[in-house]
C-alpha positions as CSV (number, residue, x, y, z in Angstrom):
1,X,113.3,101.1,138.4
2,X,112.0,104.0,136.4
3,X,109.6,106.0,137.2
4,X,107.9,109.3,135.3
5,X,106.6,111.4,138.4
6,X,105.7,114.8,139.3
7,X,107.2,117.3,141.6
8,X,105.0,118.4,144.2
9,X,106.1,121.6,146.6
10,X,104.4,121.1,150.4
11,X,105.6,124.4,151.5
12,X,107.7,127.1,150.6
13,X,107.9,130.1,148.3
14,X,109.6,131.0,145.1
15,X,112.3,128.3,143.5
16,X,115.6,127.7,145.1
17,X,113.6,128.8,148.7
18,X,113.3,126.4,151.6
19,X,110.1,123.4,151.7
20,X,109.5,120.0,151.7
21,X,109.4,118.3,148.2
22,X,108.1,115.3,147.1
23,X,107.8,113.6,144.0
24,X,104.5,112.1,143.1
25,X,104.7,108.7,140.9
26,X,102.7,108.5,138.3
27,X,103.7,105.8,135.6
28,X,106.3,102.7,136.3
29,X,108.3,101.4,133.1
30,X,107.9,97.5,132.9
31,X,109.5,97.1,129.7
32,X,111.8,99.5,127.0
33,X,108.1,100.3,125.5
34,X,105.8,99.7,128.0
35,X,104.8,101.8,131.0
36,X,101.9,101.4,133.5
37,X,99.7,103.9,135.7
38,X,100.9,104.1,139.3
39,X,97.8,103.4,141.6
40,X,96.8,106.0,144.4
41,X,98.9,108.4,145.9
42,X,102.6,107.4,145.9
43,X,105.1,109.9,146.9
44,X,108.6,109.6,147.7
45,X,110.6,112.6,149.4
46,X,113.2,114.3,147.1
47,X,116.2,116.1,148.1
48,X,118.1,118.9,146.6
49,X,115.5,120.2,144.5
50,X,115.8,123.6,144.0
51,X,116.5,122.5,140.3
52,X,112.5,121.9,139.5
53,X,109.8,123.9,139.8
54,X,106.2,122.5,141.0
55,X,104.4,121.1,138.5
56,X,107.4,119.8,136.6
57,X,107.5,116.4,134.9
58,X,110.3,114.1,135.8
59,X,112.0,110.7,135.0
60,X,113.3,109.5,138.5
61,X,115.2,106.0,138.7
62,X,114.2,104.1,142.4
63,X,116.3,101.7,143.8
64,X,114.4,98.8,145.5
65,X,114.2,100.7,149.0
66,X,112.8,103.7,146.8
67,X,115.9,106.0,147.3
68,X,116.9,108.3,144.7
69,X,119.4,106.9,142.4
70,X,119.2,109.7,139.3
71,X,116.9,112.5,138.1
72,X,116.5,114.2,135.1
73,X,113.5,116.6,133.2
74,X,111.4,114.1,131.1
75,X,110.5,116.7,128.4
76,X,112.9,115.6,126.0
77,X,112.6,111.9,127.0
78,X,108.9,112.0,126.5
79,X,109.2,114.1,123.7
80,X,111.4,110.7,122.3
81,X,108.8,108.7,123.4
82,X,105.9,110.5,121.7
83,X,107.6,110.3,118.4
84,X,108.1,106.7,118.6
85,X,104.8,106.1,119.5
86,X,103.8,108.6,116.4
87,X,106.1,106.2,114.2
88,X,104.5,103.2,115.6
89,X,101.3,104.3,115.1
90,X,101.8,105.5,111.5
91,X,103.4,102.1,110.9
92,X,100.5,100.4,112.0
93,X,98.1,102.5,109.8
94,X,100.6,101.3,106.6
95,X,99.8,97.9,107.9
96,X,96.2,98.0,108.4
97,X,96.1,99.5,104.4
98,X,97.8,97.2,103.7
99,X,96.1,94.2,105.5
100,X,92.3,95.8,103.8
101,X,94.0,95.8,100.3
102,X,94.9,92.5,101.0
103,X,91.2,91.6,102.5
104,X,89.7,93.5,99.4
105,X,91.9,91.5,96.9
106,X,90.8,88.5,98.3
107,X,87.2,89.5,98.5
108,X,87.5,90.2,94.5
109,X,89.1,86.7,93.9
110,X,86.6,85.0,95.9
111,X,83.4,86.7,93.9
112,X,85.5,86.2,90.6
113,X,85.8,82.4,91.5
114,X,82.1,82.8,92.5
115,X,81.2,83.8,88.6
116,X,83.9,81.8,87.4
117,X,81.9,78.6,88.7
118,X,78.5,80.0,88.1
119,X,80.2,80.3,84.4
120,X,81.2,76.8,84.5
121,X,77.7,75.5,86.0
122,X,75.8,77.3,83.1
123,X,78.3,75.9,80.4
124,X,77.8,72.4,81.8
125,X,73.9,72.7,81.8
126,X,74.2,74.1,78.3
127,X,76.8,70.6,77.5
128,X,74.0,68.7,78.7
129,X,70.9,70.4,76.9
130,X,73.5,69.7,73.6
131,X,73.8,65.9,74.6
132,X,70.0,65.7,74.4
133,X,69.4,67.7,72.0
134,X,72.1,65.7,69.9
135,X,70.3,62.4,71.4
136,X,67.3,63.5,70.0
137,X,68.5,64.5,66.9
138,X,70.6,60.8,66.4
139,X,66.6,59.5,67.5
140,X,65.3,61.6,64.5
141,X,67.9,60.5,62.3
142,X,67.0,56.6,63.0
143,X,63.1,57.8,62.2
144,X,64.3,59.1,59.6
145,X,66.5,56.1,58.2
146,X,63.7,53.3,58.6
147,X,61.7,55.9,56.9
148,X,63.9,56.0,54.3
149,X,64.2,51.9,54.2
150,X,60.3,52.2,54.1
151,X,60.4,54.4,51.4
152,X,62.8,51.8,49.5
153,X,60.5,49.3,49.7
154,X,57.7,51.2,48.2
155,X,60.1,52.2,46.0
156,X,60.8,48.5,45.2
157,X,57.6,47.1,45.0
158,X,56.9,50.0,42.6
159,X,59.8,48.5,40.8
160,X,58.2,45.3,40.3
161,X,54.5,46.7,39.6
162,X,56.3,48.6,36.9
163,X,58.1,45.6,35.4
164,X,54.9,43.6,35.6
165,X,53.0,46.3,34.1
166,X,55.9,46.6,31.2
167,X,55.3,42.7,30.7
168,X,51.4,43.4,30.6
169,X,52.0,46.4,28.0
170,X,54.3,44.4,26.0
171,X,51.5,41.7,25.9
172,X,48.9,44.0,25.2
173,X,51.3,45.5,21.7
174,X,51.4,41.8,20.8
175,X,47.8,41.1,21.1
176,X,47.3,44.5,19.5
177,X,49.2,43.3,16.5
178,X,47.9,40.3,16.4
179,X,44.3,41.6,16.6
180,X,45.7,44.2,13.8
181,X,46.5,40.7,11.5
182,X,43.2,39.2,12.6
183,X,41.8,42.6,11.7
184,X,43.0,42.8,7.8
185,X,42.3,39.3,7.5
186,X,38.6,40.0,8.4
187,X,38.3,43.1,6.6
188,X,34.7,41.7,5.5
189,X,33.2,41.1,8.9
190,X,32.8,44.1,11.3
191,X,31.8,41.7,14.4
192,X,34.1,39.6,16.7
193,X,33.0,36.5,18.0
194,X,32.5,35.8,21.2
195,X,35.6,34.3,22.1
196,X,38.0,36.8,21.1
197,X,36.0,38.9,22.7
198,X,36.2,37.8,25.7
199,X,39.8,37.1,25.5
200,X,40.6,40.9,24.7
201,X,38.3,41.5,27.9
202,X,40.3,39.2,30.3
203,X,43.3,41.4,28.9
204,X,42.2,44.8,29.0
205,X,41.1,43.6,33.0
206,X,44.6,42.7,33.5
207,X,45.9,45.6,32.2
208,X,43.8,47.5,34.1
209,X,44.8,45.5,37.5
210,X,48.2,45.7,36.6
211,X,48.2,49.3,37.2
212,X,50.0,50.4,41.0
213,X,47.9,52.6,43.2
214,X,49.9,55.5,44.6
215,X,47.9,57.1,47.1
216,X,49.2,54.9,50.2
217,X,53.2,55.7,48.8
218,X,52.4,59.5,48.4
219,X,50.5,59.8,51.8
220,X,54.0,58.2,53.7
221,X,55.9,60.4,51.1
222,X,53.7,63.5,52.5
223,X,54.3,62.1,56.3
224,X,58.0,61.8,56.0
225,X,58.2,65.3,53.9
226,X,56.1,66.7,57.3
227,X,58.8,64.7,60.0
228,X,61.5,65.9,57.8
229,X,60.3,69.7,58.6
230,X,59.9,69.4,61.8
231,X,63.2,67.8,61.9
232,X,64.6,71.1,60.2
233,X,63.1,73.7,62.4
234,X,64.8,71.4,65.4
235,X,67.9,71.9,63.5
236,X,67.6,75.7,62.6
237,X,66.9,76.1,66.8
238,X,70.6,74.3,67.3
239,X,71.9,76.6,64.2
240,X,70.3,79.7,65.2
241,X,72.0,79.0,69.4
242,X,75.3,77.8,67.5
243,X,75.8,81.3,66.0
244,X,74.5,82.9,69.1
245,X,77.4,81.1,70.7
246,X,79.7,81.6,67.6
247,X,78.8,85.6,68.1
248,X,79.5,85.4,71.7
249,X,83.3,83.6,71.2
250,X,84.3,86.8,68.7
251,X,83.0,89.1,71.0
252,X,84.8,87.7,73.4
253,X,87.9,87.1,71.5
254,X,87.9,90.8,70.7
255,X,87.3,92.1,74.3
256,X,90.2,89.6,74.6
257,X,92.7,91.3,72.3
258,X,91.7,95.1,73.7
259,X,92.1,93.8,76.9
260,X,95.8,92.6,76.4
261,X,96.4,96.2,73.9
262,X,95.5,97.8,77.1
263,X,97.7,95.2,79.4
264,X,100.5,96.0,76.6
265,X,99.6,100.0,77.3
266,X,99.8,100.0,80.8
267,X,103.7,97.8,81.2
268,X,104.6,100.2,79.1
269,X,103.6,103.4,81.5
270,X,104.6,100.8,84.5
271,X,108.6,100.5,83.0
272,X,108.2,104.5,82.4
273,X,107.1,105.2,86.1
274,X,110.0,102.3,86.9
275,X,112.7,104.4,85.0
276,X,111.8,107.7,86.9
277,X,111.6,105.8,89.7
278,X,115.1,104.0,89.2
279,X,116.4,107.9,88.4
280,X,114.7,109.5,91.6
281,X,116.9,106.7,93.9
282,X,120.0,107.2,91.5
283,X,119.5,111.4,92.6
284,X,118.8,109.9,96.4
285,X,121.9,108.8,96.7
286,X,124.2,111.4,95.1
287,X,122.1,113.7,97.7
288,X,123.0,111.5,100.4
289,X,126.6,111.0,99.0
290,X,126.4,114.9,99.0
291,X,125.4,114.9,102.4
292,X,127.7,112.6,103.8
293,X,130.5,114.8,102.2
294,X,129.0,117.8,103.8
295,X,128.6,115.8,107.3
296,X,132.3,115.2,106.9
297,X,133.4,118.5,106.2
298,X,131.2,119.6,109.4
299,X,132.9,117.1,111.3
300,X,136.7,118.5,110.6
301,X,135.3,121.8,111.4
302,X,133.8,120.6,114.3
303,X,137.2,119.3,115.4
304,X,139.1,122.5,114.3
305,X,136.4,124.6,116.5
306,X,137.3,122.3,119.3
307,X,141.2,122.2,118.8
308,X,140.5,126.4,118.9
309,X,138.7,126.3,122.4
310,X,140.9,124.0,124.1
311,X,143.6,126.4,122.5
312,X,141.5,129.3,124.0
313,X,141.6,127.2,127.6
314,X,145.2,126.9,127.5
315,X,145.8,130.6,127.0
316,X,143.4,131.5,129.7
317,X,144.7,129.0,132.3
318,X,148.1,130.0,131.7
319,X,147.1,133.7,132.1
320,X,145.5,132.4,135.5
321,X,148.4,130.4,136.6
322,X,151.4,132.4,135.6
323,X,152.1,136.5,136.7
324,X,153.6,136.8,133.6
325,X,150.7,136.6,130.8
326,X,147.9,138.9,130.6
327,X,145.4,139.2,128.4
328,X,146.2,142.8,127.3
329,X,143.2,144.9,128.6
330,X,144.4,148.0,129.5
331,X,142.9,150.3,131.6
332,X,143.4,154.1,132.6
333,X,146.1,154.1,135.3
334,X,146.3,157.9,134.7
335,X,142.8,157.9,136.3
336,X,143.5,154.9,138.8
337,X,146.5,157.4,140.5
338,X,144.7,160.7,140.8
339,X,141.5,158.8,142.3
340,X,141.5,158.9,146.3
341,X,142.9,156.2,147.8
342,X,139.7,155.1,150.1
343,X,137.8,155.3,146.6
344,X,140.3,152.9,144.9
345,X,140.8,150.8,147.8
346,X,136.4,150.1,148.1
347,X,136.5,149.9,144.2
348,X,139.3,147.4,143.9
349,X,137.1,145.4,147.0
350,X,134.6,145.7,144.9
351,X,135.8,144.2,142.2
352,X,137.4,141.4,143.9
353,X,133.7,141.2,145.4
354,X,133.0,140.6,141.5
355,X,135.2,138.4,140.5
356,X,134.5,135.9,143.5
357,X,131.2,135.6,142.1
358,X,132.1,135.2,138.9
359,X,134.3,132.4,139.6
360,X,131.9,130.6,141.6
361,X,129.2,130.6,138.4
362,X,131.4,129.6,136.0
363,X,133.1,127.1,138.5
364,X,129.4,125.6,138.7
365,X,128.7,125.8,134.7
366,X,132.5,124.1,134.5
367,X,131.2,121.2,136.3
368,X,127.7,121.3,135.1
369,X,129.5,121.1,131.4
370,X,131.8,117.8,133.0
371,X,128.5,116.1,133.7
372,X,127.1,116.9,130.5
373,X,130.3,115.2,129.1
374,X,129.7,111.9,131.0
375,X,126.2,111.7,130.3
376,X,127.4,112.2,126.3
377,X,130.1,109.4,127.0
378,X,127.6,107.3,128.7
379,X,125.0,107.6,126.0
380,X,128.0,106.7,123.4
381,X,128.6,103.7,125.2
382,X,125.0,102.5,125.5
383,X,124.0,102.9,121.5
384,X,127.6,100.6,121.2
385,X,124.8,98.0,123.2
386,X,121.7,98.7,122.0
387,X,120.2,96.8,119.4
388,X,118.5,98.4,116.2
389,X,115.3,99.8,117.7
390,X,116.9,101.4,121.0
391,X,119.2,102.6,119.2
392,X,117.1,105.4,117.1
393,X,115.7,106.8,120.7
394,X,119.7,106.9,121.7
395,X,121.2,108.7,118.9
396,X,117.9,111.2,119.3
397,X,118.7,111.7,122.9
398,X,122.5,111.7,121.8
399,X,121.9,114.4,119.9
400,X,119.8,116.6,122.3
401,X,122.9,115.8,124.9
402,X,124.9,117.3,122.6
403,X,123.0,120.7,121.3
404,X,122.7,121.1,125.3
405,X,126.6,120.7,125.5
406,X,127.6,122.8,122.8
407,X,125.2,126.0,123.9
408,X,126.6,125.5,127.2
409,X,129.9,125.7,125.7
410,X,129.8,128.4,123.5
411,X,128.2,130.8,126.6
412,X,131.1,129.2,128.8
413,X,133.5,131.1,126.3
414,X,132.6,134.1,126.8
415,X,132.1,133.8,130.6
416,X,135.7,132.4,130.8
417,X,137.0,135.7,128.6
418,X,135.0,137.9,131.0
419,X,136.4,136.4,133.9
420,X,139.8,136.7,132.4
421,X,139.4,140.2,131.9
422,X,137.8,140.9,134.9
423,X,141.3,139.6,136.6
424,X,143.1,141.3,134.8
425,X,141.4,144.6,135.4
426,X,142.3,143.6,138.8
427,X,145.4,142.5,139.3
428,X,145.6,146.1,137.3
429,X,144.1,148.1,140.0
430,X,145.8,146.1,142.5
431,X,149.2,146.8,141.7
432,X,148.2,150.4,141.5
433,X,147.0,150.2,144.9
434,X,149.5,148.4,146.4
435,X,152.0,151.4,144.9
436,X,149.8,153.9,146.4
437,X,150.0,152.2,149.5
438,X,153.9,152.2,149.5
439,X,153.5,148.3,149.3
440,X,155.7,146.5,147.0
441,X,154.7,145.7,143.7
442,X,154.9,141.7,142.5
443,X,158.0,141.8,140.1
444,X,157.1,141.1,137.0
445,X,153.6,142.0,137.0
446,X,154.7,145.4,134.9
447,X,156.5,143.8,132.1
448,X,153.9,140.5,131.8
449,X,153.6,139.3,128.4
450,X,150.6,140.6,126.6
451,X,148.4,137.7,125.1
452,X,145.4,140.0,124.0
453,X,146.3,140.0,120.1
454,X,146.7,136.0,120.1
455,X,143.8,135.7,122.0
456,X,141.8,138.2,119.5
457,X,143.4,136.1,116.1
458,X,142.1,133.1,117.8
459,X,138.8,134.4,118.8
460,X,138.7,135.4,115.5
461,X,139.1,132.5,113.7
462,X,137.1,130.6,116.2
463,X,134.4,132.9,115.5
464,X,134.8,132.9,111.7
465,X,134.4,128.7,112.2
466,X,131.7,128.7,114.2
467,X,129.7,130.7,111.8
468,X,130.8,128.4,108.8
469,X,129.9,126.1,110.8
470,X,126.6,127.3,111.5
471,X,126.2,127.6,107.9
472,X,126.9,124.4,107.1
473,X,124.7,122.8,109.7
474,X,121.8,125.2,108.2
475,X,122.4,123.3,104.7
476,X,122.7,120.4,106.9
477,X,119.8,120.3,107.6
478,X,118.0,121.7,104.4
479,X,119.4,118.8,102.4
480,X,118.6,116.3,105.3
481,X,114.8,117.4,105.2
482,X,114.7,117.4,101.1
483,X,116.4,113.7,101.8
484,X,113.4,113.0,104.1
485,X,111.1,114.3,101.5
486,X,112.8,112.2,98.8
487,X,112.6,109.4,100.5
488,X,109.4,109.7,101.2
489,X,108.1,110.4,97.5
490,X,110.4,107.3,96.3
491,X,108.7,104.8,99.3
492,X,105.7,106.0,98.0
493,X,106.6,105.9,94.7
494,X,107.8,102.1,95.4
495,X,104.5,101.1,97.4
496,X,102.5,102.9,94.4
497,X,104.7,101.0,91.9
498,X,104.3,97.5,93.6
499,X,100.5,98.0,94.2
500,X,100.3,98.9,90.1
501,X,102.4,95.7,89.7
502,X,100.4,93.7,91.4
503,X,97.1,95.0,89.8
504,X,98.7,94.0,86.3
505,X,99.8,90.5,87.1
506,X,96.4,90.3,88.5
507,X,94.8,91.6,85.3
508,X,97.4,89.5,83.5
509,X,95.9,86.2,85.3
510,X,92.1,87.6,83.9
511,X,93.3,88.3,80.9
512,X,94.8,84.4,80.7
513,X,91.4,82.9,82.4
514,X,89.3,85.0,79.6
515,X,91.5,83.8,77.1
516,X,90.6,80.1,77.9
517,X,87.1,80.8,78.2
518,X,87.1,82.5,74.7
519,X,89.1,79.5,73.7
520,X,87.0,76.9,75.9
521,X,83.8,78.7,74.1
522,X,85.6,78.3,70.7
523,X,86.2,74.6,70.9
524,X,82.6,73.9,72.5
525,X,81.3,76.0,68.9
526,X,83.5,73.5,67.0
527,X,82.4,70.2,68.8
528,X,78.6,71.6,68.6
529,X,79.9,72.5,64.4
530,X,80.9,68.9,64.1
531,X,78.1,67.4,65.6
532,X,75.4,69.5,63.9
533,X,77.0,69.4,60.4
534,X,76.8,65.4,59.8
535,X,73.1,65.4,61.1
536,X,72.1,68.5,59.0
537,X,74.1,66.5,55.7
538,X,72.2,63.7,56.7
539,X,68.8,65.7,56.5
540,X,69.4,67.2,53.2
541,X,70.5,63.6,51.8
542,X,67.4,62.5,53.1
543,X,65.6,65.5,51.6
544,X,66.5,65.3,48.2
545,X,66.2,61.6,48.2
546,X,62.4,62.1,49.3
547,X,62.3,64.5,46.8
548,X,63.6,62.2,44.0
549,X,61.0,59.5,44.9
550,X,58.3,62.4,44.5
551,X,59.5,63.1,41.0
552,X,59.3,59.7,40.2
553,X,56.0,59.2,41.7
554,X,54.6,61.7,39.5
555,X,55.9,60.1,36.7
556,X,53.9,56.7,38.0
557,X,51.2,58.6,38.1
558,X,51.3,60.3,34.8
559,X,52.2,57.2,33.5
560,X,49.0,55.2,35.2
561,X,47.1,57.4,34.1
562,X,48.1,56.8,30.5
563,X,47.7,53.4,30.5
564,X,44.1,53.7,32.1
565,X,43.3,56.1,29.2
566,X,44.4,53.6,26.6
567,X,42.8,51.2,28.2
568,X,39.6,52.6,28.1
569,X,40.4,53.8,24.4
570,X,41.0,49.7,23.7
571,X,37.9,49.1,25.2
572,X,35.7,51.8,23.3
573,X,37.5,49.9,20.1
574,X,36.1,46.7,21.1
575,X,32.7,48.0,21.7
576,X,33.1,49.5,18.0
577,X,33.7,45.9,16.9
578,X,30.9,44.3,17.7
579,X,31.1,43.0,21.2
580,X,29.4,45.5,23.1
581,X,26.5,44.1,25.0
582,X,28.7,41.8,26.4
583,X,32.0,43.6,27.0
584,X,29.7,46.2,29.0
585,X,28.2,43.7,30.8
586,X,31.8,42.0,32.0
């Protein structure tokens, strides 16, 4: 199991000095994400660690009998973990926006429902205040219908009192001539008798009976004239709220039409933003393309590099294994054979001294570098088995592995050149010796092939790669940060574009629902239109109709009132006649 722990020094001085160690556990990993405190105390002895310092953070795997299975520094692993976490936590702040816009979208549809059936409610009351309004109005209009049949009557019976009244004046004419006969024939008297007197009395009174009284016809005339107004200001009220309402529809229709100009306005900037955006991934990619290329070309060179230092190995092992190779650093033999021999003899120990320990470091940073590689192959193996998510935190760790084993590589080859040199030097002074000594000399050792130019054209051109390389890893990286930052701007660009997209089909769907109210509010206007109308014709037929009967009631009138005056004027003539004590007296 893993653990993340601390190492704790109990005694003992500076690193790589004596002590007992410990490491002191201080988280456990349960799962690939999740860790959990360690309780108390818990220590478990470590071994062989004059590696890590006190203080030092460590990831430490336990077997079940808590023994030591592997150890490593858990800067860069926490370091892994931190970032995940960072990308975690950022990804749960995109999802928490996002979950609010959603909660704030829904809190704008709920209140738009809210209005939309407080808009409904109102229209519905306003539907049923026209149904009784029109009720009372189709009440009105059967008042006003029996007045009219009333009025027809009246006008009926006047019809008949007229005819009567014709009968009685044509009567009256033919009396009149009649008395205007009687009258020539009795040019000699000047006095009626007493019968015809009394006959033209009984006439005259019939006339005069015969005449229709129009007060009781003008008063309902005057009562229907007054019902008929106050029908009419009822009316004006349902005109004056049907323009209201008419006014209301236009305004609406023409918030209606700038609302879709500006729905038209804003597609229009949406498909712009859409183009740039559809040209910023276009540009993504040819960077990426350009990157891959550039990857590529890192990659041969990479190789070549490689192919150059295991060239470099080969030279200097064969220069190590064979007496015939060196590496062609020459030294001052001039000076080697005048020198006393006790001072070359300590100066070629020390040397040899030297060397030993030379050999021994690079010996240990040769193995170190062979672990290195395993842990690089082992890492390859596990990202073949990981699945997406462990996978990211593998490459990262794969790629730390391999920064570590490429330093450790490049300062290898110049340790391994030094060490080369260094035996040369002293296989140089050496062979010297062992001539001022009288010893024989190893044959061959003189007239060894010199390897030092190859070895400097290689160098060379190893160097000249490793800078190119360098180079190109610098624009490497360059480009892969202006990809981050691309794609960064275009996933913004994209969630800005989406959240704009779904505001217009959102203003799209209000811009449909006010369309059907405007046209909901239009269609109401025409129902109320064609329900008022008929009612209003109704009251101006009823109107001009009461207004005919008044004309012709005035001319009743005028026309009583003519007859009464002849009448009187008859009766004046037959008080001229003769007949007057008794015509006044009747």
């Amino acid at each position: 199991m893993l653990y993340l722990a601390e190492v704790q020094r109990k005694s003992g001085g500076l690193l790589g000095g004596g002590g007992r160690v410990e490491l002191k556990l201080l988280a456990c990993q349960r799962s690939e994400q999740n860790w959990t405190a360690v309780p108390g105390e818990d220590v478990v002895p470590l071994e062989e660690s004059n590696n890590y310092a006190s203080g030092a953070l460590v990831l430490v795997d336990l077997t079940a009998n808590r023994q030591v299975q592997r150890i490593q520094e858990a800067g860069r692993p926490l370091v892994s973990i931190l970032q995940n976490f960072s990308r975690l936590q950022e990804k749960f702040k995109m999802q928490e926006e996002e979950i609010e816009q959603w909660k704030q979208s829904l809190t704008y549809q709920s209140q738009e429902l809210n209005r939309r059936e407080m808009e409904m409610e109102a229209r519905r009351e306003q539907l049923q205040q026209m149904e009784e309004d029109f009720e009372q109005l189709e009440q009105q209009r059967q008042e006003l219908e029996t007045l009219q049949e009333e009025i027809n009557r009246q006008r009926d019976g006047y019809e008949r009192n007229r005819q009567e009244l014709e009968g009685a004046w044509e009567q009256l004419r033919g009396q009149t001539r009649r008395f205007e006969e009687q009258q020539a024939d009795a040019k000699q008297s000047a006095v009626l008798d007493e019968e015809k007197a009394r006959l033209f009395q009984d006439l005259l009174n019939r006339m005069a009976g015969a005449v229709p009284p129009t007060e009781s016809v003008r008063e309902q005339l005057n009562l229907s004239f007054e019902m008929l107004s106050q029908h009419q200001e009822r009316l004006n009220q349902h005109w004056q709220r049907l323009e209201q309402q008419r006014s209301q529809a236009r305004q609406g229709q023409h918030e209606a039409e700038q609302q879709a100009q500006e729905m038209q306005n804003r597609w229009q900037e949406w498909h712009r933003a859409h183009e740039s955006l559809d040209q910023a991934r276009s540009e993504l990619k040819a960077q990426q393309s350009a990157l891959n290329a550039k990857q590529e070309y890192a990659g041969m060179l990479s190789v070549q590099l490689q192919n150059h230092e295991e060239l470099h190995q080969h030279i200097y092992r064969l220069a190590e294994t064979s007496d015939n190779v060196k590496l062609g650093l020459q030294i001052d033999i001039e000076a080697l054979e005048k020198m006393p021999l006790d001072e070359l003899r300590k100066l070629t120990q020390e040397r040899e001294s030297d060397l030993e320990n030379l050999s021994r470091f690079v010996e240990s940073q040769e193995e170190e570098l062979t672990l290195k590689q395993q842990e690089i192959d082992e890492l390859r193996a596990r990202i073949q088995a990981a699945n997406d998510y462990d996978r990211l935190n593998l490459e990262n760790e794969l790629a730390d592995e391999q920064d570590g084993y490429q330093m450790l590589n490049e300062t290898l080859v110049g340790q391994r050149r030094n060490l080369q040199e260094r035996k040369s030097i002293l296989n140089q002074h050496q062979m010297v010796l062992r001539r001022r000594q009288g010893l024989p000399v190893a044959e061959g050792q003189e007239s060894a092939i010199d390897l030092g130019p190859i070895m400097t054209q290689v160098e060379g051109l190893r160097q000249q790669q490793a800078d190119e390389l360098r180079k190109l890893e610098a624009q490497i990286e360059q480009m892969k940060t202006a990809i981050q930052q691309a794609e960064r701007l275009v996933a913004n660009q994209s969630v800005e574009q989406e959240s704009k997209r779904a505001e217009l089909k959102q203003l799209e769907g209000e811009l449909v629902r006010r369309r059907a109210a405007v046209a909901e509010m239009q269609g109401t206007v025409n129902l109320y239109h064609e329900f008022l109308q008929p009612v209003q014709d109704t009251a101006d037929g009823i109107r001009q109709k009461l207004e005919a009967i008044a004309g012709n009631m005035s001319q009743v009138q005028e026309v009583s009132d003519h007859q009464l005056q002849a009448i009187s004027e008859m009766r004046q003539v037959l008080v001229s006649l003769g007949g007057a004590p008794e015509l006044a007296v009747s």
